[in-house]
C-alpha positions in Angstrom: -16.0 15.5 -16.8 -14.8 11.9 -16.0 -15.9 9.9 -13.0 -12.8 10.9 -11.3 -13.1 14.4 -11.3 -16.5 14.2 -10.0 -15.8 12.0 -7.2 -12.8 14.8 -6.7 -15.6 17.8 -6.3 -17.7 15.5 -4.3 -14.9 15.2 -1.3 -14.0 18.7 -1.6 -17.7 19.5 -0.5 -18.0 16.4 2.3 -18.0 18.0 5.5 -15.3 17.6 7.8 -16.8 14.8 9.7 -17.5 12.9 6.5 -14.4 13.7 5.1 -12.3 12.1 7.9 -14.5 9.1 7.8 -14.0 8.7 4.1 -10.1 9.2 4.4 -10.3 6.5 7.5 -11.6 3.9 5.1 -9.8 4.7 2.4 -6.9 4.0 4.3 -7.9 1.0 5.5 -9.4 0.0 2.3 -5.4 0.5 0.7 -3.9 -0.8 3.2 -6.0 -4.3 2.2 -5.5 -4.1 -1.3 -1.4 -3.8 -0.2 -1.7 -6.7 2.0 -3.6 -9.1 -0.7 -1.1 -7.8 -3.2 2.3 -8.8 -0.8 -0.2 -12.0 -0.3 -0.1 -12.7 -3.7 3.5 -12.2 -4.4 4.6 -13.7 -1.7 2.6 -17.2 -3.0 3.6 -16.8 -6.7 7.0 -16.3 -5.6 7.4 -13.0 -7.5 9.5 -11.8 -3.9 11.6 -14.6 -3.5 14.7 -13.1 -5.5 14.4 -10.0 -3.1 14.2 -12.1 -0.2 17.5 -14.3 -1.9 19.3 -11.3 -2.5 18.5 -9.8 1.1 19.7 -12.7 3.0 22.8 -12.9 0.5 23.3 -9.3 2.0 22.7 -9.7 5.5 25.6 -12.6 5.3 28.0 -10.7 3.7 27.6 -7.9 5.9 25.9 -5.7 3.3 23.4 -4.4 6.0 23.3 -1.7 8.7 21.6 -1.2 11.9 18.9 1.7 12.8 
């Protein structure tokens, strides 16, 4: 059984309490790794041809409003 599917079981017996708190910081524990990540591609420039083409986009009208 790999280390994944034992961590699987594991959750599937945390009780509810537990399991909320684990889902809590798992989120926040993503939602860190996603920020670092933009981070990162933001400073290596890996985003700046989306950001060129977005602003081409938003001048040329290809945009709409929500």
């Amino acid at each position: 059984m790999s280390t994944l599917m034992k961590i699987e079981e594991e959750i599937k017996k945390l009780p509810e309490k537990d399991y909320i708190a684990l889902r809590a910081w798992f989120l926040d524990y993503e939602s860190k790794k996603w920020d670092a990540q933009i981070e990162k591609d933001g400073q290596n420039g890996t985003l700046d041809d989306l950001a060129t083409q977005a602003i081409m986009d938003f001048k040329s009208g290809k945009y709409r409003s929500v």
